[in-house]
C-alpha positions as CSV (number, residue, x, y, z in Angstrom):
1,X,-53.8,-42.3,-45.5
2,X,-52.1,-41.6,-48.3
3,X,-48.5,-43.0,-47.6
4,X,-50.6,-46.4,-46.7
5,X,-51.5,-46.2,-50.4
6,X,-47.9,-45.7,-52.0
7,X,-46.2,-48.3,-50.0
8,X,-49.5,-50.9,-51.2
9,X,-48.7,-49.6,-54.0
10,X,-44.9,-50.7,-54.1
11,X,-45.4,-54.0,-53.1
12,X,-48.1,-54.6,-55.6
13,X,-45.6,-53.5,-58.4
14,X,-42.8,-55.8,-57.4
15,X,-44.6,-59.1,-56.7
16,X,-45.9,-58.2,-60.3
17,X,-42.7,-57.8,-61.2
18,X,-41.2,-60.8,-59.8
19,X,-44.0,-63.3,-60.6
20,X,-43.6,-61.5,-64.6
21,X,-39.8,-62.6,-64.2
22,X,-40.8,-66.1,-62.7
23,X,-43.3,-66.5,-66.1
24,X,-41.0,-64.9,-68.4
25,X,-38.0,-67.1,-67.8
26,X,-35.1,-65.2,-68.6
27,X,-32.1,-67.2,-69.8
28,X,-28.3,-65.8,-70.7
29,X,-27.0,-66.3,-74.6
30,X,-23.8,-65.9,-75.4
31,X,-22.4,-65.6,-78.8
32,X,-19.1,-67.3,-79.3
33,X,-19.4,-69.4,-82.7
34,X,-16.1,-68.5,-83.9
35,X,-14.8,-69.5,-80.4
36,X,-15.1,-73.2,-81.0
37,X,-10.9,-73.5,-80.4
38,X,-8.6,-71.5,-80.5
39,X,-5.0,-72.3,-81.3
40,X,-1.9,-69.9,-80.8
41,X,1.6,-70.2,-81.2
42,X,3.8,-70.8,-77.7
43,X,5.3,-67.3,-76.5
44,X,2.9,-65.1,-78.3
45,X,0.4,-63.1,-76.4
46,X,-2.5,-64.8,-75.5
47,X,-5.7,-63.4,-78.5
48,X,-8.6,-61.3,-77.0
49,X,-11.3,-63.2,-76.5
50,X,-14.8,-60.8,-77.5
51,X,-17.8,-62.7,-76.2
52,X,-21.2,-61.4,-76.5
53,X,-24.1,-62.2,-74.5
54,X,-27.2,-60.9,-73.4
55,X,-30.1,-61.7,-71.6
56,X,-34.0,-62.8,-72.9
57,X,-37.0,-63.6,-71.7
58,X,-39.9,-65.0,-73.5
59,X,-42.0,-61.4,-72.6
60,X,-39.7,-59.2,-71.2
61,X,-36.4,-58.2,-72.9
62,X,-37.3,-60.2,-76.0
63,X,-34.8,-58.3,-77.9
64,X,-31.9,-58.9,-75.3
65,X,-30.2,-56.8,-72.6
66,X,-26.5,-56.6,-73.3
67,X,-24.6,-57.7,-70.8
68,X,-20.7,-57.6,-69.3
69,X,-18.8,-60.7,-70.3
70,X,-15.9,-62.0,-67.7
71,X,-13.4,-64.0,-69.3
72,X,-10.6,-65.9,-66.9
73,X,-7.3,-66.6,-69.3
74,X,-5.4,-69.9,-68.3
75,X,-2.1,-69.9,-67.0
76,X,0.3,-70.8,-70.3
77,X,3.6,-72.6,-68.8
78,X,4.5,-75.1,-71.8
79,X,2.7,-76.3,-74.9
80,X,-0.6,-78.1,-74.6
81,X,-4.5,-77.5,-74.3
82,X,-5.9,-75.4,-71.7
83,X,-9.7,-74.0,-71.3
84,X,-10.5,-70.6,-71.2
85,X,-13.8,-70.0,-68.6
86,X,-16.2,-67.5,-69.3
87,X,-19.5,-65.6,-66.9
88,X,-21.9,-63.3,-67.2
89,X,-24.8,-62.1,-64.7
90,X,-28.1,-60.6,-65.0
91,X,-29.2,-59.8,-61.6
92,X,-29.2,-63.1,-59.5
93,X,-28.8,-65.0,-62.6
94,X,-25.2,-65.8,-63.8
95,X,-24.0,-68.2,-66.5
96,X,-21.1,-69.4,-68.1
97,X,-19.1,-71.9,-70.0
98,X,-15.7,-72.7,-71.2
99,X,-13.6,-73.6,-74.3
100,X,-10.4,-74.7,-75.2
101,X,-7.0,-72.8,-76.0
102,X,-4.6,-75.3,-77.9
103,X,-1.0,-73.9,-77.4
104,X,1.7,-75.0,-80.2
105,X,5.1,-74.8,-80.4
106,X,6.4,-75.2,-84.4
107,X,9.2,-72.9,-83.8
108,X,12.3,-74.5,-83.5
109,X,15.4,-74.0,-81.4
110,X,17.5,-70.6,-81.9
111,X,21.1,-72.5,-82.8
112,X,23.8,-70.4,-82.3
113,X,27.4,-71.8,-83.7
114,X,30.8,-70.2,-82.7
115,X,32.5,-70.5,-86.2
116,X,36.0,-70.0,-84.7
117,X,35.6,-72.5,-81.5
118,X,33.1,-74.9,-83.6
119,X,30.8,-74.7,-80.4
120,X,27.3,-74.1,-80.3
121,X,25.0,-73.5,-78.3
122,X,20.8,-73.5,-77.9
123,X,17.7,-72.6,-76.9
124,X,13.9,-72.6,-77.2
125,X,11.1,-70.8,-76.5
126,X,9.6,-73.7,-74.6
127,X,12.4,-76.0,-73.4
128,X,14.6,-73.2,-72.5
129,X,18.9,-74.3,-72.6
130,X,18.9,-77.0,-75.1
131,X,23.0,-76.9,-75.4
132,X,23.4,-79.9,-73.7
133,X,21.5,-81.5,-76.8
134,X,23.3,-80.2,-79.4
135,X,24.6,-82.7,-81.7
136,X,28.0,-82.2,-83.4
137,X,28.1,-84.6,-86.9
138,X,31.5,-83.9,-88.2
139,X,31.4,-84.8,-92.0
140,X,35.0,-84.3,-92.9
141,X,34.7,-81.4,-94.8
142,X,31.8,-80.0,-93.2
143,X,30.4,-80.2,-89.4
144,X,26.6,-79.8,-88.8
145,X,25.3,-78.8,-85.5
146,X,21.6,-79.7,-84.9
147,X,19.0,-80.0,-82.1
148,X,15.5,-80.9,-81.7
149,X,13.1,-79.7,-78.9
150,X,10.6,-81.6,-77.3
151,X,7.9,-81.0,-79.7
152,X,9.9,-82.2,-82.5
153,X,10.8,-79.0,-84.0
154,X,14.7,-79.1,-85.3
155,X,17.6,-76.5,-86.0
156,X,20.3,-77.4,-87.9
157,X,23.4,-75.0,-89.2
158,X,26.3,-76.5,-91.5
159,X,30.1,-75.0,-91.0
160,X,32.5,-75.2,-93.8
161,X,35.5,-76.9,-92.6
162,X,38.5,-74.7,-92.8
163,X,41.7,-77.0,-94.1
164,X,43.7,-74.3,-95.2
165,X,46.5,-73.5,-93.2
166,X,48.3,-70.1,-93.5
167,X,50.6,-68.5,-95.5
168,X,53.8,-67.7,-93.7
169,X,56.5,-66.3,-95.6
170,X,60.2,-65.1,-94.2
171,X,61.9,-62.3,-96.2
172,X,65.6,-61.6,-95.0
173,X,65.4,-60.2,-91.7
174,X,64.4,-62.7,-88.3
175,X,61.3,-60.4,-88.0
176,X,61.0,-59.5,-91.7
177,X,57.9,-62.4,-92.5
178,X,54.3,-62.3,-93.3
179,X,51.7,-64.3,-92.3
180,X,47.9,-64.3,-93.8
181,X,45.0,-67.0,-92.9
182,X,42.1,-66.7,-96.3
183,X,39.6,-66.7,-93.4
184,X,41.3,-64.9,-90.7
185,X,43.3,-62.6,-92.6
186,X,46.8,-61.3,-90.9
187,X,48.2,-63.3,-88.1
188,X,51.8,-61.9,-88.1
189,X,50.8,-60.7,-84.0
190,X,50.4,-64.6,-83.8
191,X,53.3,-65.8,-84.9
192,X,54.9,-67.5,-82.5
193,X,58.9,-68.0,-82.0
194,X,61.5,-70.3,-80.7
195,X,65.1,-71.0,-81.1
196,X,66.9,-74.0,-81.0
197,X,70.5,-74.9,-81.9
198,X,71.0,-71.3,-84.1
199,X,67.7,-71.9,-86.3
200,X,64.8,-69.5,-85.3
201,X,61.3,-71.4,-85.9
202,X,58.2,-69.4,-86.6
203,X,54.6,-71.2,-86.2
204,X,51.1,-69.4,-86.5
205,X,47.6,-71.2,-86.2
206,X,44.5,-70.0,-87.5
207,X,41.2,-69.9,-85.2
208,X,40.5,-73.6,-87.0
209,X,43.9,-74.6,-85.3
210,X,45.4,-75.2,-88.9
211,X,49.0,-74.7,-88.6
212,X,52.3,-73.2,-90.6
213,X,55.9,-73.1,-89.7
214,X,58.7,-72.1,-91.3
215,X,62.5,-71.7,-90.0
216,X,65.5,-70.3,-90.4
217,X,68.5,-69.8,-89.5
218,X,70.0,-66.8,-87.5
219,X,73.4,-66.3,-88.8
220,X,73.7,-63.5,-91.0
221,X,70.2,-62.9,-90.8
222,X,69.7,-61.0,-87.4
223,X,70.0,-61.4,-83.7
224,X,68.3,-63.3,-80.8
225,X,68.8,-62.6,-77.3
226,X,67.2,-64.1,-74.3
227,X,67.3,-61.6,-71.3
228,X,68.0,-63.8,-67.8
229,X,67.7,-61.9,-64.8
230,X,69.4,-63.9,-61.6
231,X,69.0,-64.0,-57.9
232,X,65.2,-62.2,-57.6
233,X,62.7,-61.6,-57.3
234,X,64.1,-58.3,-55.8
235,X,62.9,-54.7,-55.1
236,X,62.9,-53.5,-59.1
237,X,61.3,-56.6,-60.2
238,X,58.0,-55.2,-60.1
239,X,59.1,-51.9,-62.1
240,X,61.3,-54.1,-64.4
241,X,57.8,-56.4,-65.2
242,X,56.5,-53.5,-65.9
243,X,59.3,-52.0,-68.4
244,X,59.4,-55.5,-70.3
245,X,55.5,-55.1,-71.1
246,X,55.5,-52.0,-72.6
247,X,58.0,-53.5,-75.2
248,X,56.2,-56.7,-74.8
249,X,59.5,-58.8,-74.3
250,X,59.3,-61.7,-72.7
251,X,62.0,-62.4,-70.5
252,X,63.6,-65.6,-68.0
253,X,64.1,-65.1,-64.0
254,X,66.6,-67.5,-62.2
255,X,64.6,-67.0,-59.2
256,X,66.0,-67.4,-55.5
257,X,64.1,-69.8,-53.2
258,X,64.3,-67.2,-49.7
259,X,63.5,-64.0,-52.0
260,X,60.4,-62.0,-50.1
261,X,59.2,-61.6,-53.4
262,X,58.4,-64.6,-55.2
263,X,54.0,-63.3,-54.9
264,X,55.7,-61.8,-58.5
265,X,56.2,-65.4,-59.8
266,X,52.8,-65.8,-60.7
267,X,52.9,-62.3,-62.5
268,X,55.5,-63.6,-64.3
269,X,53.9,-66.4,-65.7
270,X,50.9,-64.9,-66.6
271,X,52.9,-62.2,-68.5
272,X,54.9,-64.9,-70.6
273,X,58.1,-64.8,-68.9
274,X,60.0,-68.2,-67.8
275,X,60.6,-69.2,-64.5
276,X,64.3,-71.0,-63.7
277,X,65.6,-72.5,-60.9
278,X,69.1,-70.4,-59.4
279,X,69.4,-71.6,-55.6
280,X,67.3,-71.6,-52.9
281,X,70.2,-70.7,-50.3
282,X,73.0,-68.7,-52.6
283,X,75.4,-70.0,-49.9
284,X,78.3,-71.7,-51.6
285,X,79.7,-73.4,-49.0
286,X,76.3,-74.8,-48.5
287,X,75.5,-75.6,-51.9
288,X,78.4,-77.3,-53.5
289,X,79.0,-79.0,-49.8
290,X,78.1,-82.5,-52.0
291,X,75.9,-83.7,-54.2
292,X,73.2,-84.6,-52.2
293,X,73.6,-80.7,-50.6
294,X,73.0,-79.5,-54.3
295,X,70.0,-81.3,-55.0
296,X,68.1,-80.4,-51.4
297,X,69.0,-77.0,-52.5
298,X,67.3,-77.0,-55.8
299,X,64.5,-79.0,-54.2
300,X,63.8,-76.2,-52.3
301,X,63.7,-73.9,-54.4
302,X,61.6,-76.0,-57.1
303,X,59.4,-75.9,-53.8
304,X,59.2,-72.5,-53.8
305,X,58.5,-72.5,-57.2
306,X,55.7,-74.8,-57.5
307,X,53.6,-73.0,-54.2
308,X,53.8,-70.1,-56.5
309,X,52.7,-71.1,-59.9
310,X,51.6,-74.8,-59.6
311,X,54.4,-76.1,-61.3
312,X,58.4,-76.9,-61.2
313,X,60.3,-75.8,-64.0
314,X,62.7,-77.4,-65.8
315,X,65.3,-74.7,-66.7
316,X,68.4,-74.2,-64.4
317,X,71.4,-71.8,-63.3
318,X,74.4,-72.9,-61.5
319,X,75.0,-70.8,-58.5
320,X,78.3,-69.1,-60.2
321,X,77.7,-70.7,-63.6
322,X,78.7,-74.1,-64.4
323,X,82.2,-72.4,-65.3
324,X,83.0,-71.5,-61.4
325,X,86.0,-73.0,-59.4
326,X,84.7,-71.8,-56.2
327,X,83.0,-75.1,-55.6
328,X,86.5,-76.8,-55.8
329,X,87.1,-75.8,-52.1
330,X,84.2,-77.5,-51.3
331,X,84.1,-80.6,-53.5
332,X,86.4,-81.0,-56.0
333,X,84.6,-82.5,-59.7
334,X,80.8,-81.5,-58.1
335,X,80.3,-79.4,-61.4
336,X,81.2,-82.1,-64.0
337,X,78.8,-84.2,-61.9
338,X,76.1,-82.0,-61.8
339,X,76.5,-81.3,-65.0
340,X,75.5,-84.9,-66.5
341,X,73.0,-85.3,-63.6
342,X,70.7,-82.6,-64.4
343,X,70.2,-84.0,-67.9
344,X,69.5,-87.3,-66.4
345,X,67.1,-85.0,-64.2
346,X,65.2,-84.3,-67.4
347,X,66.8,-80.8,-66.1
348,X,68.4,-78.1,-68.3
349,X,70.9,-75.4,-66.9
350,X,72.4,-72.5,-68.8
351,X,75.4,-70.3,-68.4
352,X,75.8,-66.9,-70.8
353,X,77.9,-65.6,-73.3
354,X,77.0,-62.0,-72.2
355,X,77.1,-60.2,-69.3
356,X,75.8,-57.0,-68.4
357,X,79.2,-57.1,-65.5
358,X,76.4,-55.5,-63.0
359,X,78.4,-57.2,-60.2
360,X,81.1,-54.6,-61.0
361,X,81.7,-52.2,-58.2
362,X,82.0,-49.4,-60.9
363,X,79.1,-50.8,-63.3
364,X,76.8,-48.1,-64.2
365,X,73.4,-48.2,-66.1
366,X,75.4,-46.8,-68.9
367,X,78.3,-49.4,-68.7
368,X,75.3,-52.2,-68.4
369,X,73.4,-51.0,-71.3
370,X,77.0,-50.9,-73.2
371,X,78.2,-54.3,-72.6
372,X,75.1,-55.9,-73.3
373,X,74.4,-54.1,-76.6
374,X,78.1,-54.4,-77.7
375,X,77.8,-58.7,-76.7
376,X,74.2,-59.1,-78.2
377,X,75.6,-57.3,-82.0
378,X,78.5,-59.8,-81.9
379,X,76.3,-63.3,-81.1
380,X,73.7,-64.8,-83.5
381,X,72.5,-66.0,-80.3
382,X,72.5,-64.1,-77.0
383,X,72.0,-65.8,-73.4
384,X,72.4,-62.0,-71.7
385,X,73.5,-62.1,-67.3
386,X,71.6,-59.5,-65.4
387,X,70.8,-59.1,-62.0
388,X,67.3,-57.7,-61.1
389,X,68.1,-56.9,-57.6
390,X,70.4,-54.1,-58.3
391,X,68.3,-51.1,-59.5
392,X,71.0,-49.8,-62.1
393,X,71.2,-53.0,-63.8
394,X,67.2,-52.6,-64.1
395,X,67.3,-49.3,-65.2
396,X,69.9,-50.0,-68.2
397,X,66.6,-52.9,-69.4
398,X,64.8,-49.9,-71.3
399,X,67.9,-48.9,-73.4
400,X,68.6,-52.0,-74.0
401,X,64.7,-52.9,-75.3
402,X,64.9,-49.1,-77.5
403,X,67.6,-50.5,-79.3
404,X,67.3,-53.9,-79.8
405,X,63.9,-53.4,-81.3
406,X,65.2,-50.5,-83.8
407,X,67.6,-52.9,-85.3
408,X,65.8,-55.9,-85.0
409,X,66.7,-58.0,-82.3
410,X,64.3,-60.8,-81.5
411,X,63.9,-61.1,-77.8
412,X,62.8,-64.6,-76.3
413,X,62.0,-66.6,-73.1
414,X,64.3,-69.6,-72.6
415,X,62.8,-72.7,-73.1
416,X,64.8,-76.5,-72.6
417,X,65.6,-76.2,-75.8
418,X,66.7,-72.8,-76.0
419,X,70.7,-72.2,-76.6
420,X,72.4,-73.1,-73.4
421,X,75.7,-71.3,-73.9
422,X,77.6,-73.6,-71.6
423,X,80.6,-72.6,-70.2
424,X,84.0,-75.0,-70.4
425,X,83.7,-76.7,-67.2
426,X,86.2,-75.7,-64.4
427,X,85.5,-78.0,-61.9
């Protein structure tokens, strides 16, 4: 009896409740005056959006229930209006709305200019890599780099020209010079030098590529010697390579076209040395057979050459020197020949006017080291004979390094137009 009451009683209770809610109409307000637009700045975190709301009804809840606002943020991926959406739910009943989120981009492009290279590069927040839009206005003495992104915003850097060259001055020694740059400061490590004809030329650039020279002339000022190494690469090339950097000397190798070392070659290039031309064969009697034998020989080993490091060369040694008589036997006058022909060639050969006398069957390191010292002291301009596949000939390299650079030798790579110290013709 009595449970038949309370459950009448239940049911009584909600259909009043539910016919109140039908009569009271309840309705969801939210509050989001200040929430008209919203603008913000491309890249920069999206602004919290506080919405209020609550629910009313015209008898019940006339003062409002809070309620528990939902708000879905857009998806930002480049500049431009998007809408923010909004709910809240009371119950069965839900509402919501939307408004829009304007996304700007004033910031302009981060432009970054390499005041050495004069190269720039870009990029922005919104168009990412803009380098490939740079634009380079080169006003004489200035160069402005600018760049615009797609909403119009520019960057734009000015860069002084640099016009001034740099100071290079000699004092009485080959290696006794200075050289400053205003902007770069000292360059003497990037000096460079060549010889040509008994005259030592200096030249130095600064990052901006302005250039100075200067020159003068070896006698009684000092000595140059180009080290020339012939008939490798051999078995104590690799350690000699090695000696040469640690007195960073450049040197020249009269390379042999059948060595089973020539994967050195490219070593040697990369280091600074020069790469000649000796003989692919080293056979005489093949060699100076004609004229026609010569030049297959030294096509070969050009060959050789240019599988290793891309490229012939233009420097060349005789087999023997250009001074031998040996190749009478074979062809009598081939030397005077192939003398003229290699210049016609656009090819350069050199003999020496030292020698190290490795070949000796009673040379030493010690008598190596001695000879060449001794020849380099009495020439303003040394083309030294060395052979780097005899290991004592190698060994006497570090002596002769110690004491060339305590009194002020310059050591160079052989260029075409290095000193040739030709030899009087025999043949």
């Amino acid at each position: 009896m009595h449970i038949g009451i309370k459950i009448a009683a239940a049911l009584l209770a909600t259909v009043c409740v539910q016919a109140g809610a039908a009569f009271d109409s309840p309705r969801i307000e939210f509050d989001r005056e200040s929430y008209d637009e919203l603008t913000v700045e491309y890249g920069e975190p999206l602004p919290a959006h506080e919405i209020a709301a609550v629910c009313r009804g015209r008898l019940l809840h006339r003062g409002g229930v809070p309620l528990d606002v939902t708000v879905e943020q857009p998806d930002v991926g480049a500049p431009g209006v998007y809408e923010v959406r909004y709910t809240a739910a009371y119950g069965k009943l839900t509402a919501g709305g939307a408004y829009p989120l304007r996304v700007v981009d004033t910031t302009p492009p981060e432009l970054t200019v390499d005041e050495d290279t004069l190269t720039a590069s870009a990029r922005d927040r919104a168009d990412g890599d803009l380098t490939d839009r740079v634009v380079v206005t080169d006003q004489g003495e200035k160069i402005v780099f600018s760049v615009t992104d797609s909403s119009g915003n520019r960057a734009e850097k000015t860069v002084l020209r640099d016009l001034t060259p740099p100071v290079l001055t000699l004092g009485d020694g080959l290696l006794d010079f200075t050289c400053v740059d205003a902007k770069d400061g000292d360059l003497y490590d990037r000096v460079r030098l060549r010889e040509s004809g008994g005259v030592l030329y200096y030249e130095a650039a600064d990052r901006q590529g302005n250039v100075a020279t200067a020159e003068k002339k070896i006698a009684g000022s000092g000595h140059v010697a180009y080290l020339t190494f012939d008939d490798g690469p051999g078995p104590y090339t690799a350690g000699l390579l090695d000696t040469l950097a640690r007195y960073d000397v450049k040197a020249t190798f009269f390379v042999v076209g059948r060595s089973e070392y020539l994967d050195l070659l490219p070593r040697m290039k990369a280091e600074g040395h020069s790469i000649a031309a000796h003989t692919y064969s080293h056979d005489y009697a093949r060699v100076y057979a004609s004229v026609d034998s010569y030049f297959d020989d030294l096509d070969r080993v050009q060959q050789k050459i240019e599988e290793q490091v891309g490229e012939r060369t233009a420097l060349v040694r005789f087999p023997g020197g250009s001074s031998n008589t040996v190749s009478r036997q074979y062809t009598p006058g081939i030397m005077t020949q192939l003398s003229r022909m290699l210049g016609e060639r656009g090819l350069v050969y050199f003999d020496w006017n030292v020698s190290g006398a490795d070949t000796s069957n009673i040379a030493t390191t010690e008598s190596v080291a001695g000879n060449i010292k001794n020849g380099i002291w009495g020439h303003d301009v040394s083309v030294v004979l060395q052979h780097d596949v005899k290991d004592f000939s190698v060994a006497a390299v570090e002596e002769i390094l110690r004491w060339g650079k305590e009194n002020g030798v310059v050591f160079l790579p052989l260029t075409p137009e290095s000193s040739t110290a030709h030899h009087r013709i025999g043949n």
